[in-house]
N, C-alpha and C positions, 0 to 999 in steps of 0.2 A: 374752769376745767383744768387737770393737768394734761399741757400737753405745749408743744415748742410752737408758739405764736407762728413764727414763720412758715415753719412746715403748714399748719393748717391752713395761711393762706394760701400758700402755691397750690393743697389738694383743693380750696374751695373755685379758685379760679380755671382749674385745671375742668372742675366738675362743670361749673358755670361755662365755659368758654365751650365745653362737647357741647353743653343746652344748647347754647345760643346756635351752634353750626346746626344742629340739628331738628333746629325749630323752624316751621314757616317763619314769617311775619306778621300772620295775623294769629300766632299763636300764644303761650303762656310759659313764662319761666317763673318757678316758685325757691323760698328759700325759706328754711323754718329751721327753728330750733326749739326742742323740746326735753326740759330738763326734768329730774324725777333724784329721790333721796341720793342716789350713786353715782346718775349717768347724765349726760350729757349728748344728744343724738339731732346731729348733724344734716339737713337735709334737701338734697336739691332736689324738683320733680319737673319735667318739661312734657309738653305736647305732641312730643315731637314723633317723628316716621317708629321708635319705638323698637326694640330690639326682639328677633325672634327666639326662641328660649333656649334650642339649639346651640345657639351662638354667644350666648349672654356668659356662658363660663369661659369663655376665648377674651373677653373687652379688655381683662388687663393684662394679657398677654403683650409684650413689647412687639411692635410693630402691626400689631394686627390693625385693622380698621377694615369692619363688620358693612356690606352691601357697601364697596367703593365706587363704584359704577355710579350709585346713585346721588353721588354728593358733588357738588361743581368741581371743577378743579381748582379754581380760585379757593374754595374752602378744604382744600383737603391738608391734610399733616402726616407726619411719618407711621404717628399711629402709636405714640410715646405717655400723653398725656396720664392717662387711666391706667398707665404699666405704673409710672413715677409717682403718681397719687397713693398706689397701691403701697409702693414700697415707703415714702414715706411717712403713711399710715402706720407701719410696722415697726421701723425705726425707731414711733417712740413707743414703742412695746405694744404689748398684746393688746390690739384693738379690734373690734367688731365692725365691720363694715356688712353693707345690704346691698343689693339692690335686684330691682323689680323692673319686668318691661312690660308693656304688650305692643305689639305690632299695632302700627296705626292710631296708638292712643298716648303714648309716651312712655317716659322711662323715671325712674326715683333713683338716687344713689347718697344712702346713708351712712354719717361717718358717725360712730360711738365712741365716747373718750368718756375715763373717768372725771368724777364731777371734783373740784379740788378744794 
């Protein structure tokens, strides 16, 4: 794919590190990548409490962080990650990003890069 090695690690760990906070323990973190003539498509899916759809255009807002109440305080953050992922994403040009929730059943968050 073209695209700056490092920037896509910090969005994949950025994406990985919400999963993991936001999954039980006895639930599922997935990662997939699925390539096609052009594209390159990025993708993490978790189990987890799942975002209500309201709220889902707010996640990469800087500082937000969506039902705080409900996350320990041991696991919480400024609410930064999914703002810098985003912008990342952009920096290396026009890219397509996704993502899907449903409440109570998890959430998917796909990063598209051209294929190189």
């Amino acid at each position: 794919m073209r695209a700056d090695p490092e920037k896509v690690r910090q969005i994949l760990l950025n994406l990985l590190t919400n999963a993991a906070k936001f999954t039980a323990p006895d639930g599922e973190i997935s990662l997939s990548c699925d390539i096609d003539e052009q594209l390159v498509r990025i993708a993490v899916h978790d189990t987890g409490r799942g975002i209500a759809a309201h709220q889902l255009a707010r996640v990469f807002d800087p500082f937000v962080q969506v039902d705080r109440q409900l996350t320990p305080q041991s696991q919480q953050g400024v609410g930064l990650g999914l703002a810098i992922s985003r912008d990342l994403a952009h920096g290396m040009g026009p890219r397509r990003s996704r993502r899907r929730s449903v409440p109570g059943k998890g959430s998917t968050f796909t990063l598209t890069l051209p294929k190189g």
